[in-house]
Backbone of each chain as ProteinMPNN parsed JSONL, in Angstrom:
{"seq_chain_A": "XXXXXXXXXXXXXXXXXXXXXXXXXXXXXXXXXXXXXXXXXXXXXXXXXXXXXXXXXXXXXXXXXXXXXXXXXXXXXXXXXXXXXXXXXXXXXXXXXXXXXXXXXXXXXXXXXXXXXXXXXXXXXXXXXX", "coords_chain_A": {"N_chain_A": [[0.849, -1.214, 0.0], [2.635, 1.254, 0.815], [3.758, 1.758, -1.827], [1.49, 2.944, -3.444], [1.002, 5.639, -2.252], [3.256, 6.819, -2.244], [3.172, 7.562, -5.397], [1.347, 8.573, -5.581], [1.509, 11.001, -4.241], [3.637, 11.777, -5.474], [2.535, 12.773, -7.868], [0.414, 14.861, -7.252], [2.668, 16.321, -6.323], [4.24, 16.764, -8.502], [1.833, 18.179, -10.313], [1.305, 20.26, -9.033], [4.011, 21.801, -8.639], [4.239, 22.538, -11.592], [2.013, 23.823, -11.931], [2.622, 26.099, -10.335], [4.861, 27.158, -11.689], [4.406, 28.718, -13.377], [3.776, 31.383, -12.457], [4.587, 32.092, -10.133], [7.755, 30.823, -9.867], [9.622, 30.468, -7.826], [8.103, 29.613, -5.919], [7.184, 27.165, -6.721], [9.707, 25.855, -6.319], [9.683, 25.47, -3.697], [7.137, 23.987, -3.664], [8.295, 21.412, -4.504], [10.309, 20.454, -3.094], [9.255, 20.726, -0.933], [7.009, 17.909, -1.581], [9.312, 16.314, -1.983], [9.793, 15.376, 0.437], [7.61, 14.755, 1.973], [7.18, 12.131, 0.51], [9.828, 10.998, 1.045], [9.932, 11.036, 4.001], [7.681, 8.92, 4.225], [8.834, 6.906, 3.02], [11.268, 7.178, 4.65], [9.987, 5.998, 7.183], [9.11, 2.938, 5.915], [11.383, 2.18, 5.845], [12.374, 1.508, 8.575], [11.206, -0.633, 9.247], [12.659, -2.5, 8.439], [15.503, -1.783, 9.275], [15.027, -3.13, 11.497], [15.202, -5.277, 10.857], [17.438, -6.266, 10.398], [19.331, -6.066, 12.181], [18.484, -7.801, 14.334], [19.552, -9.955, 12.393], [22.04, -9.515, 12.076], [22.645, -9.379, 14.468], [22.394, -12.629, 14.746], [23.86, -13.325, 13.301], [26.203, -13.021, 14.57], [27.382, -10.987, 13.305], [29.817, -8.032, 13.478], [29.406, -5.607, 15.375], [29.77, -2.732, 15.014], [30.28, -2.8, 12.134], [28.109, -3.196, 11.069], [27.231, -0.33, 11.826], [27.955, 1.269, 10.885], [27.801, 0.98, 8.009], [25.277, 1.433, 8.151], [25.21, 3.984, 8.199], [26.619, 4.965, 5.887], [24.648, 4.496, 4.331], [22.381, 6.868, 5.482], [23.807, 8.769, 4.679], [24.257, 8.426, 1.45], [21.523, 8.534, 1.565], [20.248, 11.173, 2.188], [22.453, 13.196, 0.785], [20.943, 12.198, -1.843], [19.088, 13.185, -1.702], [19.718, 16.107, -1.511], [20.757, 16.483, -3.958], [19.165, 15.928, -6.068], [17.458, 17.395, -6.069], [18.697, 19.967, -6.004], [19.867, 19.65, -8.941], [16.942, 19.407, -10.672], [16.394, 21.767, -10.097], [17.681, 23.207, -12.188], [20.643, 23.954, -11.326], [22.917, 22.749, -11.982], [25.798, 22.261, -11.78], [25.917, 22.666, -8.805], [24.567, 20.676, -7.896], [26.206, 18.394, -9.02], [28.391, 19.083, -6.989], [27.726, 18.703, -4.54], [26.836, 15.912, -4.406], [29.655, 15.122, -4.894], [30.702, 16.024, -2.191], [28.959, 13.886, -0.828], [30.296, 11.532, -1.674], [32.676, 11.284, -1.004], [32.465, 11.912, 1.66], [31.219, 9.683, 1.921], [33.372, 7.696, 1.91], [35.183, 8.467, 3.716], [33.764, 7.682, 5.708], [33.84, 5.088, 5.54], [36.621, 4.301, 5.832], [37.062, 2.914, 8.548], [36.796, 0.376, 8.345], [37.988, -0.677, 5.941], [40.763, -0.192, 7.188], [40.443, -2.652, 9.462], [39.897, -4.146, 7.509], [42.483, -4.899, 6.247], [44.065, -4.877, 8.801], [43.076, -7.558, 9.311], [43.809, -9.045, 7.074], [46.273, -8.617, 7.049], [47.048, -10.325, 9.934], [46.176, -12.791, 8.596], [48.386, -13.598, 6.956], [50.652, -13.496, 8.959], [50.252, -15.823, 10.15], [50.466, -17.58, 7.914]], "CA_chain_A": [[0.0, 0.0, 0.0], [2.959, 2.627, 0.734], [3.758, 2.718, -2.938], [0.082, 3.987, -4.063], [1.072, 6.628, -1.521], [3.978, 7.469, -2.945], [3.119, 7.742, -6.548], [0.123, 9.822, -5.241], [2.087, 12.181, -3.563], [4.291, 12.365, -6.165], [1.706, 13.059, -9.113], [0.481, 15.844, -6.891], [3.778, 17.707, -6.231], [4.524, 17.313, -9.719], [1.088, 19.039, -10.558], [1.698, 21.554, -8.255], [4.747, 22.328, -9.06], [3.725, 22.915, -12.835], [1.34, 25.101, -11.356], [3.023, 27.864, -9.517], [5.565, 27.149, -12.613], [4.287, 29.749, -14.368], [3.425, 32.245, -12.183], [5.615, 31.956, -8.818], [8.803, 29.891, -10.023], [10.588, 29.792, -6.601], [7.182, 28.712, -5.099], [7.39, 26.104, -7.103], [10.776, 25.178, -5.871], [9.098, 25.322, -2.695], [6.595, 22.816, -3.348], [8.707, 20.446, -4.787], [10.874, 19.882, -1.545], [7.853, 19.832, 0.524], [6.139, 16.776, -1.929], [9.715, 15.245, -1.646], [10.16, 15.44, 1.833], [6.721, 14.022, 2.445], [7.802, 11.012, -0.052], [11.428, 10.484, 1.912], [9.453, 10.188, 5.19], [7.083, 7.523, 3.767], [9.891, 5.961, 2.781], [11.786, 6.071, 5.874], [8.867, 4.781, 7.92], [9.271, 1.798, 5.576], [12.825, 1.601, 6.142], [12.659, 1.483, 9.839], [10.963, -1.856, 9.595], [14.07, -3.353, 7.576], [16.911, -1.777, 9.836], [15.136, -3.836, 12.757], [15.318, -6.743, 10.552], [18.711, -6.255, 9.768], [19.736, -6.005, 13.455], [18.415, -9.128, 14.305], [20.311, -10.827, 11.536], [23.792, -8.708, 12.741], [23.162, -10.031, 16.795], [22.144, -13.892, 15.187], [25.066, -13.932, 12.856], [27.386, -12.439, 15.082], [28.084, -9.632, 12.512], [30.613, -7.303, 14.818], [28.097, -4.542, 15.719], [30.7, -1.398, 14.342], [30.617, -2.52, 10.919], [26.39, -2.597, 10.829], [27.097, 1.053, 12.025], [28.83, 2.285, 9.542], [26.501, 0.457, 6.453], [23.939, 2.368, 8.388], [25.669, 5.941, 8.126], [26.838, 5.079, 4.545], [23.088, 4.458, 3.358], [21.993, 7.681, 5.1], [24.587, 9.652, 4.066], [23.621, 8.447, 0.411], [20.361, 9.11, 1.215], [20.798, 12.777, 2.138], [23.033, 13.57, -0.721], [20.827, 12.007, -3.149], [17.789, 14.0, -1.748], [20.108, 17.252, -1.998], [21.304, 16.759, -5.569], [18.525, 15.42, -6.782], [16.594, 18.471, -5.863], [19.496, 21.115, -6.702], [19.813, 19.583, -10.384], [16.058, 19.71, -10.814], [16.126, 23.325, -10.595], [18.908, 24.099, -12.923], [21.751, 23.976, -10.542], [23.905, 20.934, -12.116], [27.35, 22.098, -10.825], [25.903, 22.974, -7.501], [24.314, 18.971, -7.599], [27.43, 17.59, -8.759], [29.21, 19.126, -5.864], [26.758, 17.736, -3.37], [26.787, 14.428, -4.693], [31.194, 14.841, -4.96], [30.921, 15.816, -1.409], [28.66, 13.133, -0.217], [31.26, 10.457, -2.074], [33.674, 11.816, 0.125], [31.811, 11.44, 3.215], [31.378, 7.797, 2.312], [35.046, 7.533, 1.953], [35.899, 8.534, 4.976], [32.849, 6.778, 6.919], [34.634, 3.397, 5.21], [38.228, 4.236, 6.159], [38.169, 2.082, 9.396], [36.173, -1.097, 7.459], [39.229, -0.969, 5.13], [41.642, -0.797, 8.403], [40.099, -3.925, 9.584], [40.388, -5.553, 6.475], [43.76, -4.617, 6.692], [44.635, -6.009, 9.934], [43.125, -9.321, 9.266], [44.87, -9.923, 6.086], [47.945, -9.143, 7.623], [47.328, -11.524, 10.484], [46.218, -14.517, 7.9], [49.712, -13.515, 6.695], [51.397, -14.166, 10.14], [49.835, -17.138, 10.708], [51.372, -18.148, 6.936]], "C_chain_A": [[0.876, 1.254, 0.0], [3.084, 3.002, -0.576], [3.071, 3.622, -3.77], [0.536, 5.051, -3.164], [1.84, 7.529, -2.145], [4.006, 7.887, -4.178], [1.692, 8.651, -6.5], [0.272, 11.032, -5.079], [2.591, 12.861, -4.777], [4.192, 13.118, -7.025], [1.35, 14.435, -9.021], [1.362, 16.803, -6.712], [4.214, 18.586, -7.526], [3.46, 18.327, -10.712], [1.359, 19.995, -10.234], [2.408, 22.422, -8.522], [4.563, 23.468, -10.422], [3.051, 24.448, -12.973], [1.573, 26.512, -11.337], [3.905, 27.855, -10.428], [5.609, 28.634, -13.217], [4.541, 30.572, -13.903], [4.594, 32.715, -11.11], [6.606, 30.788, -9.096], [9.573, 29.301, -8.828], [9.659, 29.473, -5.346], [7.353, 26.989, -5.853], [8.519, 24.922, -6.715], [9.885, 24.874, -4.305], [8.228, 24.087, -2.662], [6.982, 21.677, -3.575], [9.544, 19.884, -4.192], [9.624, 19.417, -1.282], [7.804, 18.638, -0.003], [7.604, 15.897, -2.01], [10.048, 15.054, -0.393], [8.713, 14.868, 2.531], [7.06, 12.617, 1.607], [9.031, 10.292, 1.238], [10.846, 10.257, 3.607], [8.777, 9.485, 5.094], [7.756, 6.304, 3.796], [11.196, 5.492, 4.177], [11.326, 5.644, 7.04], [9.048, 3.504, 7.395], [10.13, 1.579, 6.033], [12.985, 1.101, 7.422], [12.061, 0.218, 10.0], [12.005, -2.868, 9.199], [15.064, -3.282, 8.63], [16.448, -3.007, 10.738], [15.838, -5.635, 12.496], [16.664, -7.175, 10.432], [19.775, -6.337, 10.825], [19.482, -7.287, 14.143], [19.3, -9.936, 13.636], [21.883, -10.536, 12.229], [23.455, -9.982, 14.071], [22.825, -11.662, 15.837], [23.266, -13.909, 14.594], [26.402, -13.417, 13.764], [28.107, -11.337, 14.409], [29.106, -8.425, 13.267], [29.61, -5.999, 14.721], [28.498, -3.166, 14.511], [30.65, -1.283, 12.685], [28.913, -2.178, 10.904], [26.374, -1.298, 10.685], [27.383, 1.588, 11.106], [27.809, 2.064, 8.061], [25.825, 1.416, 6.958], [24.17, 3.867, 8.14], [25.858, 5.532, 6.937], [25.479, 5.336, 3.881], [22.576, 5.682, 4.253], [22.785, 9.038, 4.78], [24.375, 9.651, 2.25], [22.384, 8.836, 0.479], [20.116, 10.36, 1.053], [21.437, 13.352, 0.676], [22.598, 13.26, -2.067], [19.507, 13.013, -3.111], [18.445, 15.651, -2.272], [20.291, 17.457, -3.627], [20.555, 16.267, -6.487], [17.515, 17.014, -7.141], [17.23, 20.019, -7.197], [19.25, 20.907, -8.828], [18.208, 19.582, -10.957], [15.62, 20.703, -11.232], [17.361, 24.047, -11.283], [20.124, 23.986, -12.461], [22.852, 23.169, -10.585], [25.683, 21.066, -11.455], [26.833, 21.815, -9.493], [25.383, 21.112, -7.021], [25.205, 18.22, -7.552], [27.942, 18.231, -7.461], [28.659, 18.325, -4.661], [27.259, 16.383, -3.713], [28.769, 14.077, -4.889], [31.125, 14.844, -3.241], [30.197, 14.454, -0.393], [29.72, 11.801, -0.481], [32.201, 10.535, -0.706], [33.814, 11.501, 1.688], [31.635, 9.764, 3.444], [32.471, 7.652, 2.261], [35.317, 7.4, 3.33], [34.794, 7.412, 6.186], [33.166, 5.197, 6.456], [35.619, 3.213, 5.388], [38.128, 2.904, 7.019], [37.668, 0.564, 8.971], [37.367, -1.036, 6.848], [40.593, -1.335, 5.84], [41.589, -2.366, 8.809], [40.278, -4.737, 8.748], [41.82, -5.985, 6.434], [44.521, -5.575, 7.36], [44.405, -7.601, 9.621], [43.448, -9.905, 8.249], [46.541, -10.148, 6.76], [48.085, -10.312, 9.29], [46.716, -13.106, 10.159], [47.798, -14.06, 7.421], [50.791, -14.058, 7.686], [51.281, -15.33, 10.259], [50.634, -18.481, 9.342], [52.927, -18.78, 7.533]], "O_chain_A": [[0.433, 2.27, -0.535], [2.755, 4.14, -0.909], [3.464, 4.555, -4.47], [0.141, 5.95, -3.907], [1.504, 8.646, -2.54], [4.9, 8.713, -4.361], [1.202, 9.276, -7.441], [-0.408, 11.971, -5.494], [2.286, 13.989, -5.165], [5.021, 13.978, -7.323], [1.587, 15.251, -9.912], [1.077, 17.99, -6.867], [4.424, 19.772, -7.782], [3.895, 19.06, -11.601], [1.724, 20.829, -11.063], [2.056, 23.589, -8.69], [4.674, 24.694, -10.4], [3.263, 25.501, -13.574], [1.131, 27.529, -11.872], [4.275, 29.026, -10.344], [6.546, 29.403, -13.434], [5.529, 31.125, -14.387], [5.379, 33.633, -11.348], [6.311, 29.721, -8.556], [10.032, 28.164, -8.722], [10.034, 29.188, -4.209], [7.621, 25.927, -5.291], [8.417, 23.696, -6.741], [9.548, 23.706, -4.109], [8.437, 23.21, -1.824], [6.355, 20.738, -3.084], [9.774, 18.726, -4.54], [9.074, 18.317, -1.333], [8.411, 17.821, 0.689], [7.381, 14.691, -2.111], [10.944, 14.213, -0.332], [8.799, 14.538, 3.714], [7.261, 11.762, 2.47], [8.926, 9.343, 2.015], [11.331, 9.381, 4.323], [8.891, 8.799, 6.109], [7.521, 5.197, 4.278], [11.727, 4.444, 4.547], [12.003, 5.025, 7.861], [9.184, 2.661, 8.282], [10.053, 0.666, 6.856], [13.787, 0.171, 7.505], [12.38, -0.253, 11.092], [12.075, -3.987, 9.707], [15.573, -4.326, 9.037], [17.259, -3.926, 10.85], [16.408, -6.524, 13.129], [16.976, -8.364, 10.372], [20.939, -6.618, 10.536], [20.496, -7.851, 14.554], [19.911, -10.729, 14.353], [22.621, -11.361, 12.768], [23.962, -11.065, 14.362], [23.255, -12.397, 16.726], [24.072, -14.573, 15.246], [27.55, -13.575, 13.35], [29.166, -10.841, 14.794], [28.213, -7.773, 13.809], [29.192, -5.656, 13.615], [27.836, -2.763, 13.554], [30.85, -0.265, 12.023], [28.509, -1.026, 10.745], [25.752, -0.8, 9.746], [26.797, 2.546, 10.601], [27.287, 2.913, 7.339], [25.689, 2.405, 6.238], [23.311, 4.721, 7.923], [24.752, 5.779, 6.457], [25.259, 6.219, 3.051], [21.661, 5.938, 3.471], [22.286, 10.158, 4.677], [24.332, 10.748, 1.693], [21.96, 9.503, -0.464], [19.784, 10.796, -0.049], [20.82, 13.835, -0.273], [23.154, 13.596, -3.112], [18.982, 13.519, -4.103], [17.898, 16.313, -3.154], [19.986, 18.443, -4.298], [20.979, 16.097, -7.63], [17.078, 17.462, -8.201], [16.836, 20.612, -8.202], [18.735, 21.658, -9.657], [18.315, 19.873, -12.148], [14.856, 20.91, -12.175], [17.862, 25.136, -11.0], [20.931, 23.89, -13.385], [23.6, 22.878, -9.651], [26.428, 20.253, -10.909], [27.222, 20.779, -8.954], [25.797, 20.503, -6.034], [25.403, 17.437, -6.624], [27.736, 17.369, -6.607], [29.233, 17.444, -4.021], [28.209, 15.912, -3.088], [29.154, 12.913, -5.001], [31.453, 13.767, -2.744], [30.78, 14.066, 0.62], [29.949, 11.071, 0.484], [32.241, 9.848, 0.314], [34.667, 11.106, 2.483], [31.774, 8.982, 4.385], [32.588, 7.064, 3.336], [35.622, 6.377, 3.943], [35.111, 6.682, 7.124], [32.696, 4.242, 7.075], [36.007, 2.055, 5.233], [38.751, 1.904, 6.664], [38.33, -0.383, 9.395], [38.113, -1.638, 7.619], [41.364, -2.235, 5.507], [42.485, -3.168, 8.546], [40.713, -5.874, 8.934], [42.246, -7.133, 6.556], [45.223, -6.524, 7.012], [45.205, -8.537, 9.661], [43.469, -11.135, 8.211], [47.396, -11.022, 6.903], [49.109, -10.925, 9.59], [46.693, -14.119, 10.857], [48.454, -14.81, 8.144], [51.648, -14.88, 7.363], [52.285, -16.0, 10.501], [51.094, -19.607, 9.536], [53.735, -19.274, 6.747]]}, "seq_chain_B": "XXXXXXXXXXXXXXXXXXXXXXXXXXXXXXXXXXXXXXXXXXXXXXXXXXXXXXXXXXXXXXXXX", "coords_chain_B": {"N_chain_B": [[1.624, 16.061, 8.643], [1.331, 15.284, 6.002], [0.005, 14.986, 2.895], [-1.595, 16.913, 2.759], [-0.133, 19.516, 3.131], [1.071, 20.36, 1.003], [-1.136, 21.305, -0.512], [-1.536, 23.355, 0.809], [0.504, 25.183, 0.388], [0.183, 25.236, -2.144], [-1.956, 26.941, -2.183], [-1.244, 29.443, -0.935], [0.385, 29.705, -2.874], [-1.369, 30.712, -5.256], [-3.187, 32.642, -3.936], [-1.37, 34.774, -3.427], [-0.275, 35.816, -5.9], [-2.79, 36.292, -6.958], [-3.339, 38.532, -5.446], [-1.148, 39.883, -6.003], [-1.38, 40.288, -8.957], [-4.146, 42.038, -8.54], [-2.249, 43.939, -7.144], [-0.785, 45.129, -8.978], [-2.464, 46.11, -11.043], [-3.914, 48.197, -9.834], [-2.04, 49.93, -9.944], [0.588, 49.822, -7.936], [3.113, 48.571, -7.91], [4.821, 48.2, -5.971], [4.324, 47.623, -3.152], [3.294, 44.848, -4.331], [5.379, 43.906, -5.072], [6.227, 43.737, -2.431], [4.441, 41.798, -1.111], [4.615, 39.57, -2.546], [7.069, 38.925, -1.662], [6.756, 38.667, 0.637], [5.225, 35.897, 1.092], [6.59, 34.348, -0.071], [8.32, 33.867, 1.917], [6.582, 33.031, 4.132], [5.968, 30.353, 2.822], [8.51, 29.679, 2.384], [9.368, 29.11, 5.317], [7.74, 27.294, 6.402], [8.619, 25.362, 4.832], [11.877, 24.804, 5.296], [10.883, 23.834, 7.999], [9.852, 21.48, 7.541], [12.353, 20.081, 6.292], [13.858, 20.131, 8.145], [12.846, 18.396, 10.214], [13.012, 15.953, 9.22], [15.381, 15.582, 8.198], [15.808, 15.254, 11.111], [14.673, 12.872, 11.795], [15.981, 11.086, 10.027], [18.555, 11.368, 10.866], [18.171, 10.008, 13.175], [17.525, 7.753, 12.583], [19.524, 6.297, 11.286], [21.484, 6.593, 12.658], [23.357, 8.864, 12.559], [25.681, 11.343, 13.447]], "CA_chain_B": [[2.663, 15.798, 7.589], [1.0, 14.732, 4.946], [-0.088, 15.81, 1.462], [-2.188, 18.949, 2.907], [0.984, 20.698, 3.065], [1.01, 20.543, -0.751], [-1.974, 21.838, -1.17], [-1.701, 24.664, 1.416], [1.565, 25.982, -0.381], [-0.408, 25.931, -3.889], [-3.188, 27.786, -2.21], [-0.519, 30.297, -1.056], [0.901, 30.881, -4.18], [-2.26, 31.261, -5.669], [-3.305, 33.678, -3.392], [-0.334, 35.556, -3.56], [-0.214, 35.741, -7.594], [-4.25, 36.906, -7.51], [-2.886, 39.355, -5.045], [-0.05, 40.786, -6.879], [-1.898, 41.131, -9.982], [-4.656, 42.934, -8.261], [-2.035, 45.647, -6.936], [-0.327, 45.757, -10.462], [-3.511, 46.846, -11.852], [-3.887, 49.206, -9.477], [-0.303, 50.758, -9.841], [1.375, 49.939, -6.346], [3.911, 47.417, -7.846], [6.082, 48.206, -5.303], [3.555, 46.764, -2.386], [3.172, 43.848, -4.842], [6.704, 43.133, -4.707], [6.546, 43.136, -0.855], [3.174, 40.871, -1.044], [5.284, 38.212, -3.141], [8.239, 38.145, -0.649], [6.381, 37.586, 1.822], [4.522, 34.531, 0.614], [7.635, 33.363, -0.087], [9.175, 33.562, 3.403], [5.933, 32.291, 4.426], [6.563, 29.2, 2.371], [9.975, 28.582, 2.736], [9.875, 28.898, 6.718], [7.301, 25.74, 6.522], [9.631, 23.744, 4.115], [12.463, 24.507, 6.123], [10.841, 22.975, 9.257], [9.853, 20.663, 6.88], [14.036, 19.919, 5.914], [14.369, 19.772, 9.817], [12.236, 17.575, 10.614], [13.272, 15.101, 7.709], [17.108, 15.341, 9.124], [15.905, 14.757, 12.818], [14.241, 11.182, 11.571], [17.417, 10.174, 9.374], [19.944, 11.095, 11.99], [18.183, 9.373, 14.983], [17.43, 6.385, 12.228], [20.843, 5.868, 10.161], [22.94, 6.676, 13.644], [24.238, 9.448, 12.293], [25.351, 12.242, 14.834]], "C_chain_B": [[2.427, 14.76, 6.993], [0.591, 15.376, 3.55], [-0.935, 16.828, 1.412], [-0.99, 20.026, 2.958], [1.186, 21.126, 1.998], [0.232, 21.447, -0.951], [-2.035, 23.053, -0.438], [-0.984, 25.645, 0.894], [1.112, 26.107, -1.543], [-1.558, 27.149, -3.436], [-2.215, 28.955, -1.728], [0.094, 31.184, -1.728], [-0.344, 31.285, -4.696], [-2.766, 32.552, -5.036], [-2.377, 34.879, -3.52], [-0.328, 36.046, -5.016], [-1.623, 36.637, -7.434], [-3.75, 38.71, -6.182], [-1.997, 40.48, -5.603], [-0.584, 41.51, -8.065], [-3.135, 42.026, -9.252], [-3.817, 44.269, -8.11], [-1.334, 46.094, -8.301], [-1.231, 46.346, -10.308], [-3.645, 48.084, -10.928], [-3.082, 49.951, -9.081], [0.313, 50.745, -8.713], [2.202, 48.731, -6.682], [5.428, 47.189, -6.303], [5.192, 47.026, -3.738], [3.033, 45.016, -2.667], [4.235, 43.164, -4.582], [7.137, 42.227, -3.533], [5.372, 42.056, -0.742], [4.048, 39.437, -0.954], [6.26, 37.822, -2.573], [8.083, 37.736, 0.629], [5.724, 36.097, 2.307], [5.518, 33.885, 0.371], [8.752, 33.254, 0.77], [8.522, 32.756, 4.366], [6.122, 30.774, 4.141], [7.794, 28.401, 2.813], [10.406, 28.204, 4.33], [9.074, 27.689, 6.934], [8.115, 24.79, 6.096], [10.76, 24.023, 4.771], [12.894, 23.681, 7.427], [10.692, 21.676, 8.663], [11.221, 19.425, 7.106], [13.813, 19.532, 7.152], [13.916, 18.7, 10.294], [12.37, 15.996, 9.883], [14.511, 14.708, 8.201], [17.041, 14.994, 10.15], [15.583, 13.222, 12.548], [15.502, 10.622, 11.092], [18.229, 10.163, 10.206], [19.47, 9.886, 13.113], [18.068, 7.571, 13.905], [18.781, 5.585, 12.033], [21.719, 5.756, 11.462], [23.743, 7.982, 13.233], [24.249, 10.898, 13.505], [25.48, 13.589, 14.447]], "O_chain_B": [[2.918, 13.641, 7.143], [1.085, 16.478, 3.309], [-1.128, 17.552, 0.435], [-1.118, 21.241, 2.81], [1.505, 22.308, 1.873], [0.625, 22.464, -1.524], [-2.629, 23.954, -1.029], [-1.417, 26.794, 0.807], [1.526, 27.071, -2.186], [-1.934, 28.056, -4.178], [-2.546, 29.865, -2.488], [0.354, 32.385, -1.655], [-0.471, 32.504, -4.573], [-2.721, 33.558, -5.743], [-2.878, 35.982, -3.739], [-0.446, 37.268, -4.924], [-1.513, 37.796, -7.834], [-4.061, 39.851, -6.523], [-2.192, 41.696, -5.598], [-0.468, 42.709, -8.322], [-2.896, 43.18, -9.607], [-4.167, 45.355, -8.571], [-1.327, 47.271, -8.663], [-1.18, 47.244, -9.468], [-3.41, 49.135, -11.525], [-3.184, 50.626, -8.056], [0.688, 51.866, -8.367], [2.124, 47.796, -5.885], [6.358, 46.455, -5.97], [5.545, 45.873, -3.49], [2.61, 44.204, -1.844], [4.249, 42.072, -4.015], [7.723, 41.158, -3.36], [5.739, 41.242, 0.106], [4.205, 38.612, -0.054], [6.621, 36.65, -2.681], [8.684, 36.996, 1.408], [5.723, 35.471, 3.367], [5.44, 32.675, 0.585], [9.838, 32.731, 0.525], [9.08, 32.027, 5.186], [6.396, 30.0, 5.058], [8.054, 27.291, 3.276], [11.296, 27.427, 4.676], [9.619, 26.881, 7.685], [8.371, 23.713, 6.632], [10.967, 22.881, 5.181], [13.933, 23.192, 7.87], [11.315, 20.736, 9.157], [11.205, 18.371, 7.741], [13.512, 18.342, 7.244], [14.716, 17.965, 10.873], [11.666, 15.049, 10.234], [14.702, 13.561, 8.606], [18.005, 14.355, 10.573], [16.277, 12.38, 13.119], [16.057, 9.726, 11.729], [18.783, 9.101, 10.489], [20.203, 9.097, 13.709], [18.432, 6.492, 14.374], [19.04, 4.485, 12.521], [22.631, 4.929, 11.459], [24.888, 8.055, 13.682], [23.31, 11.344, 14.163], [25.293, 14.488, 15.267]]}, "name": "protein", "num_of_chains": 2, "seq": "XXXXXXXXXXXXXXXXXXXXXXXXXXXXXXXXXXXXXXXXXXXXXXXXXXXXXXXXXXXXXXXXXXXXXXXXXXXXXXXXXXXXXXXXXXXXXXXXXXXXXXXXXXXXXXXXXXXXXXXXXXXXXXXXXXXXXXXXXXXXXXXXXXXXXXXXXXXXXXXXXXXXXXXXXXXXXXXXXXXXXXXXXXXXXXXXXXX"}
């Protein structure tokens, strides 16, 4: 049922938008956050039934807790940056999107540094053990 | 926070727009001007809280601090 929601919402913003298009252009920008920002919380009401699921799975497999954390900041750090630059390039703004979307890369970079440490270490101690 | 917020910000601009052209016509573009910036401070201080409120759910969801 959420996706009829979402493709409801969406139909409407994009009317909307159209709308004040003509007349009020940077209303228009206006409504077209709002109708995605009511979308992106639809959506992460859904989501919040997944992480739990996904937490469960981490504590049965023994997954080490730290790395879950980090998947979890990577995906909303993509999320964020795709809502910003999705928006910005929408309204004309394509450098100002690419930059968003360069700096969110970035941010995943660094929020994967110490996953890559770890990998790190435990190659080099299957190496010792060689 | 749901899809009346949509429709309150179209009825805004609309209002605002049937506004403006009224004071065109009656030569006070300058009061028009101020009409239209205020409808659109009106606006953007809802979608702002909007934004805020959007970032308070992802941070407390994702973990992020």
């Amino acid at each position: 049922m959420e996706i009829m929601k979402i493709v409801g919402v969406a139909f409407v913003t994009a009317v909307t938008a159209v709308l004040l298009k003509g007349t009020k252009p940077e209303l228009s920008f206006a409504v077209t956050v709002a109708g995605i920002i009511v979308i992106l919380l639809y959506i992460v009401d859904a989501l919040q039934g997944t992480l739990a699921v996904f937490r469960t799975i981490a504590e049965t497999t023994g997954v080490e807790n730290g790395l879950l954390k980090v998947l979890l900041k990577i995906v909303g750090v993509g999320y964020i940056t795709e809502f910003g630059a999705g928006i910005l390039s929408d309204f004309g703004s394509n450098a100002v999107a690419d930059k968003v979307a360069l700096g969110g890369k970035i941010a995943i970079v660094l929020l994967a540094l110490p996953v890559f440490e770890g990998l790190l270490t435990l190659v080099k101690s299957f190496l010792q053990l060689v | 926070m749901d899809i009346s917020i949509l429709f309150k910000i179209a009825a805004i601009g609309i209002i605002i727009t049937v506004i403006c052209q009224i004071l065109k016509k009656s030569d006070r573009d300058d009061i028009a001007t101020l009409v239209s910036i205020v409808g659109l401070v009106i606006v953007l201080a809802v979608v702002v809280g909007m934004i805020g409120d959007l970032f308070n759910d992802i941070k407390s969801i994702f973990g992020l601090i």
